[in-house]
C-alpha positions in Angstrom: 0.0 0.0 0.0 1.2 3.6 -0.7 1.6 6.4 1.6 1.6 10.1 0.7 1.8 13.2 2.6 -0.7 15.6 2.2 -0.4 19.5 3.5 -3.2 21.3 4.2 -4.1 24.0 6.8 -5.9 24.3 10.4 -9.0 25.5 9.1 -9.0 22.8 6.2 -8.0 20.1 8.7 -10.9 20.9 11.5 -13.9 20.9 8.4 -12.0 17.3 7.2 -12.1 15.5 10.5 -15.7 17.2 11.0 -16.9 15.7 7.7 -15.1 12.1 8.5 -16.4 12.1 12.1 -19.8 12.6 10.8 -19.8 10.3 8.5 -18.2 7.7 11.1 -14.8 6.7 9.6 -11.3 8.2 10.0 -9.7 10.9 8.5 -7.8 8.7 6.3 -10.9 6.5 5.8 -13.1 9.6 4.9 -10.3 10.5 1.8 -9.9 7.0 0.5 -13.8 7.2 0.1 -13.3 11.0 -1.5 -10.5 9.9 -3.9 -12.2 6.9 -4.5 -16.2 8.3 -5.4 -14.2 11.3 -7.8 -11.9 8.7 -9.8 -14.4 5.7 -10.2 -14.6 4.4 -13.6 -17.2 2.1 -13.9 -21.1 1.9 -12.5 -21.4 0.1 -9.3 -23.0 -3.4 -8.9 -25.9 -1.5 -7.5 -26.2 1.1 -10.0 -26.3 -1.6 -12.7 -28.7 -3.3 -10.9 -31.0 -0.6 -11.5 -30.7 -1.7 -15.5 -34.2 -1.9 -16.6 -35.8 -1.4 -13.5 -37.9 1.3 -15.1 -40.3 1.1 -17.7 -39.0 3.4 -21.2 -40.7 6.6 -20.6 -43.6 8.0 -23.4 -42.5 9.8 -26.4 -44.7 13.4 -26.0 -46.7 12.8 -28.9 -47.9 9.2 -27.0 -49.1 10.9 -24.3 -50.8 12.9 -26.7 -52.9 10.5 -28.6 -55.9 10.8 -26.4 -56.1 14.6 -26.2 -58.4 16.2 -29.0 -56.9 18.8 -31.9 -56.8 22.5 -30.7 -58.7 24.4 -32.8 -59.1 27.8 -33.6 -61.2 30.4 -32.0 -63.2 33.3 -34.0 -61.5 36.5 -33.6 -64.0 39.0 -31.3 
């Protein structure tokens, strides 16, 4: 496994280990997940899961079929 070091100041520091406390993991935990969610390159198992879970959406003019013809009004 490889190490780096990272610099970064108080203020950052204090809103990192706020964020990873929140969220229940370390510091170190919290920026594996960070680096890891912002250089993914391919869908999760769950997200592909999700493949055809949903039912192709209408084309507008499908939606449209029952609807009457708009017609034109007399000028008053």
């Amino acid at each position: 496994m490889k190490h780096f070091i990272l610099e970064i100041d108080d203020a950052t520091e204090a809103r990192m280990n706020t964020a990873a406390k929140t969220a229940g993991l370390s510091s170190q935990q919290w920026l594996k997940r960070i680096i890891d969610e912002q250089t993914i390159t391919s869908w999760s198992d769950s997200v592909k899961a999700l493949a055809g879970a949903w039912q192709d959406m209408f084309f507008a003019e499908d939606l449209r079929t029952g609807e009457g013809q708009d017609v034109e009004r007399e000028k008053i």
